[in-house]
C-alpha positions as CSV (number, residue, x, y, z in Angstrom):
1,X,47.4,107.5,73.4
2,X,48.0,104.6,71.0
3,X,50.0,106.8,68.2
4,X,51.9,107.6,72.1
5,X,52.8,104.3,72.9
6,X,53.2,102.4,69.4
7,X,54.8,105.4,67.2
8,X,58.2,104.4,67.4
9,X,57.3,101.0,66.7
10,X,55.1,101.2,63.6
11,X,58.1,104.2,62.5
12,X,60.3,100.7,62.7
13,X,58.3,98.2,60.8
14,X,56.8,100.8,58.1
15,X,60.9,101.1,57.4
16,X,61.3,97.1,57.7
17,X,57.9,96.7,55.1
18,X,59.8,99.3,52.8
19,X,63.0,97.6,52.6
20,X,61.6,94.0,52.1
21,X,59.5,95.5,48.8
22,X,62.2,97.4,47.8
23,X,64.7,94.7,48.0
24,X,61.9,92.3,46.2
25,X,61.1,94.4,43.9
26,X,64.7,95.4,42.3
27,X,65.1,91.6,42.4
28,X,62.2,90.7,40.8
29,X,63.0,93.5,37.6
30,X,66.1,91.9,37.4
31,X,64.6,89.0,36.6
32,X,61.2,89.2,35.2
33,X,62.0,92.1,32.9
34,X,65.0,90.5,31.0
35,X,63.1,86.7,30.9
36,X,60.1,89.2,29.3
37,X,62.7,90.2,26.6
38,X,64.3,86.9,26.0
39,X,60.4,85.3,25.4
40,X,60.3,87.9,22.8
41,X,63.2,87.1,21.2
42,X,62.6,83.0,22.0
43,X,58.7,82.2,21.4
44,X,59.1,78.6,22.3
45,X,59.8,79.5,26.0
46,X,56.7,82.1,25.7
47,X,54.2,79.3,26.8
48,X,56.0,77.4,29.7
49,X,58.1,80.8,31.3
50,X,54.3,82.2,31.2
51,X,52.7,79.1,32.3
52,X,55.3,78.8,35.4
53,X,55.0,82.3,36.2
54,X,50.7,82.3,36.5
55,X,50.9,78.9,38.4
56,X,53.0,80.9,40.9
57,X,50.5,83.5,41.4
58,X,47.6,81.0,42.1
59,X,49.8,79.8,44.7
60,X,48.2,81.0,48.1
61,X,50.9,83.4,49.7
62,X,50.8,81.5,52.8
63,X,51.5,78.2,51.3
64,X,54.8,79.6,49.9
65,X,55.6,81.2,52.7
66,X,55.3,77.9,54.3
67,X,56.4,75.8,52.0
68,X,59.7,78.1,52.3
69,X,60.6,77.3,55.8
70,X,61.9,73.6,54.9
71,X,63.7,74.6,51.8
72,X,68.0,74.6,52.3
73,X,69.6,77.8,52.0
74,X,66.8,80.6,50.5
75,X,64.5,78.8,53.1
76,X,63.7,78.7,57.1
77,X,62.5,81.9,58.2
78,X,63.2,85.7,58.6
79,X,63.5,88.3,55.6
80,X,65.5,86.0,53.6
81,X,62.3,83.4,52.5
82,X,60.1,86.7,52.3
83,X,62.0,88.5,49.9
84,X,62.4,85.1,47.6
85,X,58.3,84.6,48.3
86,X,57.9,88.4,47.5
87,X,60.2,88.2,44.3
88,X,58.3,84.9,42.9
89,X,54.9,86.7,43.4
90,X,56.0,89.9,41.6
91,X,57.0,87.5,38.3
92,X,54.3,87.2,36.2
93,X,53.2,91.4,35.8
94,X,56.8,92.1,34.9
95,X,57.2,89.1,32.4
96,X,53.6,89.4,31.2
97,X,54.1,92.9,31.1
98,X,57.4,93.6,28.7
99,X,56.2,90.1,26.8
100,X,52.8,92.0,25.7
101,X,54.4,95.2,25.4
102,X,57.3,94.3,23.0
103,X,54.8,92.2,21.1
104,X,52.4,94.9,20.9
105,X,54.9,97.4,19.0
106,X,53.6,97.3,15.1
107,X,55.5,95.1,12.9
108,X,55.8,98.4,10.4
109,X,57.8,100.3,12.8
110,X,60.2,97.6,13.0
111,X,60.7,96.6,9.5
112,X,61.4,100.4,9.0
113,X,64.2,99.9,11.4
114,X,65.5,96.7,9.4
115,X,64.9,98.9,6.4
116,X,67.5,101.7,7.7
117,X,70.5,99.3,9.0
118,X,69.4,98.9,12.6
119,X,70.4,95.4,14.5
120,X,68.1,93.6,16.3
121,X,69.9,95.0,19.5
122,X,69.4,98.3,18.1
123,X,65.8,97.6,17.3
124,X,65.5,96.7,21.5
125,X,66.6,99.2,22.9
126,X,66.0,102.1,20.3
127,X,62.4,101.1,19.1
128,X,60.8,98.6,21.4
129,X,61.4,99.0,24.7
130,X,60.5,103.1,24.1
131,X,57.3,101.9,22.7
132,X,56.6,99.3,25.5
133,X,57.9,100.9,28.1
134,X,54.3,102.1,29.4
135,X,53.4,98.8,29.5
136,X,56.6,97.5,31.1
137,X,56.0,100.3,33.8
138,X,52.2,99.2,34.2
139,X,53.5,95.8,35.1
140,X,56.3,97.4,37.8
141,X,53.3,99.4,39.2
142,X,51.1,96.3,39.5
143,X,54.1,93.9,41.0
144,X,55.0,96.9,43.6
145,X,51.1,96.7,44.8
146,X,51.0,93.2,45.0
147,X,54.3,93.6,47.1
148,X,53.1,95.6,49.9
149,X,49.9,93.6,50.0
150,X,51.6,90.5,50.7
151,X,54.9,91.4,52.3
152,X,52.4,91.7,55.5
153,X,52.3,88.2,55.4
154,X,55.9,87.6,56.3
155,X,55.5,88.3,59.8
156,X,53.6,84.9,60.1
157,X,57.7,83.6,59.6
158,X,59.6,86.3,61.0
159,X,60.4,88.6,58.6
160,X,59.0,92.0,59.9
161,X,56.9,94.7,58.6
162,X,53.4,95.9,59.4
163,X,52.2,92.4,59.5
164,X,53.3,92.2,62.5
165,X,50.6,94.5,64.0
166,X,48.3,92.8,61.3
167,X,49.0,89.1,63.1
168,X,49.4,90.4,66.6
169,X,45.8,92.7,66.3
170,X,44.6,89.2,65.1
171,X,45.9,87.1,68.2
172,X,44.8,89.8,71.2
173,X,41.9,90.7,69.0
174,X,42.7,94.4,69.1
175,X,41.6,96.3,66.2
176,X,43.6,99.5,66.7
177,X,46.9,96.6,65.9
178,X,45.2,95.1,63.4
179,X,44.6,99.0,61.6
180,X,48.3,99.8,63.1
181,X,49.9,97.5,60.3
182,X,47.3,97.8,57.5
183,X,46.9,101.8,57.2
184,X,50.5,102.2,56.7
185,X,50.4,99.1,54.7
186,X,47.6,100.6,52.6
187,X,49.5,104.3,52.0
188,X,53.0,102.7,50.9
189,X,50.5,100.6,48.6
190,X,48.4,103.9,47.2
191,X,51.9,106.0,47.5
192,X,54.2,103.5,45.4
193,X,51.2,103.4,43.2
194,X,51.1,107.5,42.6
195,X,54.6,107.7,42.2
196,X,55.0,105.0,39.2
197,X,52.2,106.2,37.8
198,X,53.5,109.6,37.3
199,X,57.0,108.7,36.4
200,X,55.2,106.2,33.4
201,X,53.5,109.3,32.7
202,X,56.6,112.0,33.0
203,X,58.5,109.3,30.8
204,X,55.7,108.7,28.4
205,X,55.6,112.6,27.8
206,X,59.6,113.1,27.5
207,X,59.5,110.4,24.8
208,X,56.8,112.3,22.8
209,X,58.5,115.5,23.0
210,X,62.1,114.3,22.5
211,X,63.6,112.7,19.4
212,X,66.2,111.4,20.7
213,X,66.6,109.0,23.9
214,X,68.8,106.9,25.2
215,X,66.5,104.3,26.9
216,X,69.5,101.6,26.4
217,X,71.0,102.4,30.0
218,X,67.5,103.4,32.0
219,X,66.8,100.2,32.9
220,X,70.0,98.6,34.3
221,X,70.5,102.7,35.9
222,X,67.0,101.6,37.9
223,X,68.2,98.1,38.5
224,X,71.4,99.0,40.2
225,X,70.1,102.3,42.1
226,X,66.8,99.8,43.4
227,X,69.4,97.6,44.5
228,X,72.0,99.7,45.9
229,X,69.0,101.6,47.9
230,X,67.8,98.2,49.4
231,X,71.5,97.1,50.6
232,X,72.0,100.6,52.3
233,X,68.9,100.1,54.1
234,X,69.3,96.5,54.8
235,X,72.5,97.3,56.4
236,X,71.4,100.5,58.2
237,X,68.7,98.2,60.0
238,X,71.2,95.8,61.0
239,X,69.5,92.9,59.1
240,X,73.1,91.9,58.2
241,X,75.4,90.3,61.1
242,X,77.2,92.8,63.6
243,X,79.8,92.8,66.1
244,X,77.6,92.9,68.8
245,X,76.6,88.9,69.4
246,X,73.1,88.5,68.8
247,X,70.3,85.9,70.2
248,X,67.0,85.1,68.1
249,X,63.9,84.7,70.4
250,X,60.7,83.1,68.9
251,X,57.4,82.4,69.6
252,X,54.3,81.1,68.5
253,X,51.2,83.6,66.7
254,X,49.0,83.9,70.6
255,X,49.0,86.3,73.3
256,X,50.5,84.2,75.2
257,X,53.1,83.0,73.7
258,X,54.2,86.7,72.5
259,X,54.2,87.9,75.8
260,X,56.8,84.5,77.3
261,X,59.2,85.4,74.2
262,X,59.3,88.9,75.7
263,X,60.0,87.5,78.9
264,X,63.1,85.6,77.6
265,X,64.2,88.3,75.9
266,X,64.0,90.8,78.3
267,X,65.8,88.2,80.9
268,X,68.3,87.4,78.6
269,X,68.9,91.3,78.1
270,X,69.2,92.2,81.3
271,X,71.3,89.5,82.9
272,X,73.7,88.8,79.8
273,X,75.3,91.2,77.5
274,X,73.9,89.9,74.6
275,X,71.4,91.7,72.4
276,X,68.2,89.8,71.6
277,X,66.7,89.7,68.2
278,X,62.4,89.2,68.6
279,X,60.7,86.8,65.7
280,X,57.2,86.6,67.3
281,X,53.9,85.3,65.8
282,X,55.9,82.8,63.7
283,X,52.7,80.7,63.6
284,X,52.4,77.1,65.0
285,X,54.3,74.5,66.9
286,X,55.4,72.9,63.7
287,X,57.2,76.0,62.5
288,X,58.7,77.1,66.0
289,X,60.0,73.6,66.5
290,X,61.7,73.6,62.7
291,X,63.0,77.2,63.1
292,X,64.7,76.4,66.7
293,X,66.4,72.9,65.4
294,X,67.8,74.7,62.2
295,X,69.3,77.5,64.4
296,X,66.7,80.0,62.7
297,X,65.9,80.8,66.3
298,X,67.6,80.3,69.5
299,X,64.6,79.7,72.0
300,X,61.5,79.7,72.5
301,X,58.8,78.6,75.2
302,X,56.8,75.3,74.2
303,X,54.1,73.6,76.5
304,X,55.3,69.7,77.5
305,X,52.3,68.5,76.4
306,X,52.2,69.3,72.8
307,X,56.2,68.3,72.7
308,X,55.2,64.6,73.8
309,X,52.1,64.6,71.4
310,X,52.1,66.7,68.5
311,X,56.3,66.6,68.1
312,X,56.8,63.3,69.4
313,X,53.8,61.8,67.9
314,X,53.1,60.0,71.7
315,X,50.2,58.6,73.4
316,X,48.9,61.1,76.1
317,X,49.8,60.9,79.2
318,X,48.6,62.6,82.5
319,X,51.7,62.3,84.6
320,X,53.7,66.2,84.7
321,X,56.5,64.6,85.6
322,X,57.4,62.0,83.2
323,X,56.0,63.9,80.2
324,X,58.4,66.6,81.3
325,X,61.4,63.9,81.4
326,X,60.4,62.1,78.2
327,X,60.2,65.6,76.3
328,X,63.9,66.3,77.6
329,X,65.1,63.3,77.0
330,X,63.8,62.8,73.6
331,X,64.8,66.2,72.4
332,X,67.8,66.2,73.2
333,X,68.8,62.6,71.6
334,X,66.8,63.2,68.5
335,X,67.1,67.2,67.9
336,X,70.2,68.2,69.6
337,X,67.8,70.5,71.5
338,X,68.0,71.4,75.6
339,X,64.6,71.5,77.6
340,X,64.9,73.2,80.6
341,X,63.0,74.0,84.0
342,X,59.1,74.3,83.7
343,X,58.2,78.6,84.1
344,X,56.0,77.4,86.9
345,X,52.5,76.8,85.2
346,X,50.7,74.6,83.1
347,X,48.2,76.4,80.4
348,X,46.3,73.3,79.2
349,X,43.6,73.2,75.9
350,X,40.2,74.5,77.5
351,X,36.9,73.4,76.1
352,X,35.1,77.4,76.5
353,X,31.1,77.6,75.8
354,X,29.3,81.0,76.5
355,X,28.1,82.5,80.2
356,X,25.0,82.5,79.4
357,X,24.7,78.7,78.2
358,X,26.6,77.2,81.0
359,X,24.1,79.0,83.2
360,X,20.7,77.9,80.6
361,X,21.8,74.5,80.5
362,X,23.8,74.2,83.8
363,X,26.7,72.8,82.0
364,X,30.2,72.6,84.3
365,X,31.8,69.5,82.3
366,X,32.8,68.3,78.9
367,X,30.6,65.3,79.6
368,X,27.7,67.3,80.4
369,X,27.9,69.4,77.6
370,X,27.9,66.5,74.9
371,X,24.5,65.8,75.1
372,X,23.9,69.5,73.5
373,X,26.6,69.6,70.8
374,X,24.5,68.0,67.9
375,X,22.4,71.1,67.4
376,X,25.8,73.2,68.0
377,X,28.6,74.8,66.0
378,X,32.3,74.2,67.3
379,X,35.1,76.6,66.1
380,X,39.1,74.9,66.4
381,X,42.0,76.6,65.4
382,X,44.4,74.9,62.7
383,X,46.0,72.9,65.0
384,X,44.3,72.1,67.4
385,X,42.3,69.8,64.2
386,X,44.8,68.0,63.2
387,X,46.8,67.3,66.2
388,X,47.2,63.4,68.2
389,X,45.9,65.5,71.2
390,X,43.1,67.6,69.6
391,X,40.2,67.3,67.9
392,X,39.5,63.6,67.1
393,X,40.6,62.2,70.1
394,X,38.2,64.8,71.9
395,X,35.6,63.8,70.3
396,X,36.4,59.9,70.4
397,X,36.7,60.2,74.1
398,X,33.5,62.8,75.1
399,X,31.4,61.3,72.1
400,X,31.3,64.6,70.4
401,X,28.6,65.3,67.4
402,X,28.2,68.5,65.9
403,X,25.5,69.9,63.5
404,X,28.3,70.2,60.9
405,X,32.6,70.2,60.9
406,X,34.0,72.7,63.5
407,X,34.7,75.2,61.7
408,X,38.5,76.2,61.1
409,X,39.7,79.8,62.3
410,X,42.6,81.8,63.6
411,X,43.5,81.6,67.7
412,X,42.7,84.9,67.8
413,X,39.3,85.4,66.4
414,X,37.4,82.0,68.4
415,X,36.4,84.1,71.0
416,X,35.1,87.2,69.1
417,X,33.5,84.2,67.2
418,X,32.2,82.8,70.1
419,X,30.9,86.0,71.6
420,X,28.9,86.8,68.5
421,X,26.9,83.4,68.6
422,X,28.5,82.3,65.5
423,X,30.3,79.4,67.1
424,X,29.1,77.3,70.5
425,X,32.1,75.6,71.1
426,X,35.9,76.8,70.8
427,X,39.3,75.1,72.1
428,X,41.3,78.0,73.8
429,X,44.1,78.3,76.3
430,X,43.0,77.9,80.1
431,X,45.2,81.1,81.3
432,X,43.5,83.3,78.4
433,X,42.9,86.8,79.8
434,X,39.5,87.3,77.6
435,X,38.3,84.7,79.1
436,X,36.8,86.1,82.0
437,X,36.4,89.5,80.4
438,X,34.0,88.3,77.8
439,X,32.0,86.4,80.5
440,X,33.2,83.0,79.1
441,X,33.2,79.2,81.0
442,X,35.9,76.7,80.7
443,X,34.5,73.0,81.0
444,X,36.1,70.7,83.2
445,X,38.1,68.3,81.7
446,X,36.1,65.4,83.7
447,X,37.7,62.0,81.5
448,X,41.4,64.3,81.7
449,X,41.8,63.4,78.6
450,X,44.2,66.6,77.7
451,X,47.7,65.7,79.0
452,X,49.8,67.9,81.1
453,X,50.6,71.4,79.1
454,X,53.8,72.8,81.5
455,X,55.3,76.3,79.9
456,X,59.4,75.1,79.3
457,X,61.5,76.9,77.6
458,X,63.9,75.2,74.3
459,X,66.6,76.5,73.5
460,X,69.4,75.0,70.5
461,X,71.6,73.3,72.3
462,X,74.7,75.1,70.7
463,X,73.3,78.1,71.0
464,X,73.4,77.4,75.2
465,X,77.1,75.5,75.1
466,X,78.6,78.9,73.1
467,X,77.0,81.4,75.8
468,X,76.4,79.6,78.8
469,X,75.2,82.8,80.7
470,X,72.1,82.7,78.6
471,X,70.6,79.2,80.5
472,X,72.1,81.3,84.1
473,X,69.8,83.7,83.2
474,X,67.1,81.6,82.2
475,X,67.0,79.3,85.0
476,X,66.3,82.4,87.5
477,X,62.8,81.9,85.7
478,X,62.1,78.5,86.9
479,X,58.7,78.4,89.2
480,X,58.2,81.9,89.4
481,X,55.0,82.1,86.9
482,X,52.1,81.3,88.1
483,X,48.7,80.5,86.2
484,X,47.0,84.1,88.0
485,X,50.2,85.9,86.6
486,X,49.9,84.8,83.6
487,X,46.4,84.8,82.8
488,X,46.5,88.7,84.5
489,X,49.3,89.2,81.9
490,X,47.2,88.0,79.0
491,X,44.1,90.2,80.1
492,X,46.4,93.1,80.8
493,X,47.5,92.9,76.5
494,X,44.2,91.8,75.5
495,X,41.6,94.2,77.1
496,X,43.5,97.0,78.4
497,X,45.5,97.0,75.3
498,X,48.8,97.6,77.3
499,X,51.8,97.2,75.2
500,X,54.1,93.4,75.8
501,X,57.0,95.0,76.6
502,X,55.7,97.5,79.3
503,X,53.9,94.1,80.9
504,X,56.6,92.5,80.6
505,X,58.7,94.6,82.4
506,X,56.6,95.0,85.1
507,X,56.3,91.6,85.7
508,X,59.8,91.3,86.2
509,X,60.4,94.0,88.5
510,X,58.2,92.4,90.5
């Protein structure tokens, strides 16, 4: 039923996590295999080329994707930043690799060379690289693995692949996603590994049993084909622009906010003629609101509450109404960005304890629950820590004391958490589907100290002036969500494990 529902799908991003290692990959010999050579030939730049290389891999992937998004040109989001963070990661085995393999040929074998007339070019291409070149190809073999391993994290910026499945198993906390994106993700892995490992093995025999070779042309043959094999697929996946005008639709790494990106695109689809481009699970607020003011997206849906706050760095404030005006005000003076008409709920930050403890302790508020936190164990998500309206001014305002610090996890993994008794505490979403199917209790806000969360949608600005139909099409959305359809949306994704779009679509025809 799952391989019925999701084949076509995982068929697409198997061929998008192909292309971005391929591309990566042909990039990465281009570079790393010729700056191996030229260390070889320039021992000074041995140490710091090495040095720059290994301090790249210690990087975590995550913080270069990251630190990616703000960085002009090779930067923002998509498949552009992944292949440049795929490329830098696959460095150091290629460099390392021909370095140590050139170095390793015996200095005999190439004073023979001198001995019979051979340049140093000669010596390169005729000696050396024949010698090295199981080494060279161990290094290719080891940068292609470490490829597909982290490719699946450029989902968490837009750029495809079977992290997709990976980040949206995570946020709906469905396992059968989650092993969706990292089965395939383990057989390109174990495949790519096989098939370099014969052809260093086919190449290592031909060059025993043949006396002559001419290895001069092999690599730049392997460079070009790589490369030319990565544009025909980039192009044949329409990762390039196209006639047909095309919007981008983000959203944030939740159920949730997956699910109101499918809505806009679905309702841009069907009332416009333009085609809609989806670059879900792109992670936080921070990097939704960057990615929409830089035109890396068009839209996406943001809650009023964490615009005023979080964004605009404001005091809280409990009025809908003039958080909503501020927000609309403010972004478009200072971001050139258009806030339109609230979907027609409000999905606020909800303080959720276990069933079974509301009911031991009879807890129903925040305030009442306070008094227990010392001996308990809170779980917050990334965010929700560091943000104006989050975790310190909770616990300023309820007096909150934990055993020790919350601990810091993924949105999608507080409730499992929670279930399993390894947190007490989490901050969810108050129209979260798995909270009534894992017997959970939201706490009432009784100080209100959480301000007004209303679903708007945010589009760029120019993006609405050049096709005006698209905020026609949007406005049709205004008030007709309410917090029952959405929560029955979430819960339809997360426990029944019904596919976005099919919800989705449902929810509009009705």
């Amino acid at each position: 039923m799952f391989l019925t529902r999701y084949a076509s799908e995982i068929l697409l991003h198997t061929g998008e996590h192909l292309i971005l290692v391929i591309i990566s990959i042909a990039i990465a010999i281009s570079i790393g295999i010729p700056l191996g050579i030229l260390i070889t030939r320039q021992p000074k730049l041995a140490k710091p080329i090495l040095a720059i290389a290994n301090a790249i891999q210690t990087i975590p992937s995550l913080a270069i994707f990251g630190f990616l998004i703000s960085v002009p040109w090779l930067g923002g989001i998509g498949k552009i930043p992944a292949i440049v963070a795929l490329t830098l990661y696959a460095l150091l085995p290629l460099i390392s690799n021909t370095y140590t393999g050139i170095k390793s040929v015996d200095p005999a074998i190439i004073e023979a060379g001198r001995g019979m007339g051979m340049s140093d070019r000669q010596l390169l291409w005729q000696v050396e690289i024949p010698l090295a070149l199981s080494i060279i190809l161990a290094g290719v073999r080891v940068a292609t693995v470490i490829c597909v391993g982290i490719a699946t994290i450029a989902a968490a910026i837009g750029g495809g692949g079977l992290g997709v499945f990976i980040f949206r198993g995570i946020a709906t906390v469905n396992n059968e996603l989650i092993l969706a994106g990292a089965i395939p993700a383990a057989i390109i892995a174990l495949g790519a590994d096989l098939l370099l490992s014969w052809l260093e093995r086919s190449l290592s025999t031909r060059k025993a049993t043949e006396k002559a070779f001419n290895w001069q042309w092999i690599l730049p043959l392997a460079i070009i084909l790589l490369t030319l094999v990565g544009t025909i697929f980039y192009r044949q996946t329409a990762w390039v622009s196209t006639s047909q005008e095309k919007i981008t639709i983000g959203s944030k790494n939740f159920t949730e906010q997956i699910i109101l990106g499918e809505i806009l695109a679905q309702q841009i689809e069907n009332e416009t003629n333009l085609q809609v481009e989806r670059r879900f699970n792109l992670g936080g607020t921070f990097i939704c609101h960057e990615a929409v003011k830089a035109g890396e997206i068009d839209g996406y849906v943001e809650y009023t509450g964490t615009a005023f706050t979080a964004i605009l760095e404001q005091k809280a404030v409990t009025n809908p109404q003039i958080v909503h005006q501020q927000v609309k005000q403010a972004y478009t003076e200072k971001f050139n960005l258009a806030v339109l008409d609230s979907l027609g709920f409000e999905n606020t930050f909800a303080i959720v304890i276990r069933g079974e403890d509301a009911q031991k302790y009879n807890l129903k508020t925040i305030s009442e629950a306070a008094k227990y936190t010392p001996q308990w164990q809170a779980g917050f998500g990334y965010e929700f820590l560091a943000r104006e309206d989050g975790y310190p001014g909770l616990a300023k305002t309820y007096d909150l004391e934990f055993a020790r610090p919350p601990q810091e996890m993924d949105l999608g993994l507080m409730y499992k958490a929670l279930v399993a008794k390894q947190v007490d505490l989490v901050a969810g979403n108050s129209t979260d589907g798995l909270i009534p199917m894992l017997n959970l209790v939201v706490l009432e806000d009784d100080k209100r100290y959480f301000p007004p969360y209303e679903a708007v949608p945010i589009f760029n600005q120019q993006t609405l002036t050049k096709y005006p139909q698209i905020k026609e099409a949007i406005f049709q959305l205004a008030g007709t969500i309410s917090a029952g359809a959405m929560q029955q949306m979430n819960y339809q994704v997360d426990d029944r494990s019904l596919p976005v779009e099919e919800v989705v679509r449902e929810f509009l025809l009705e």
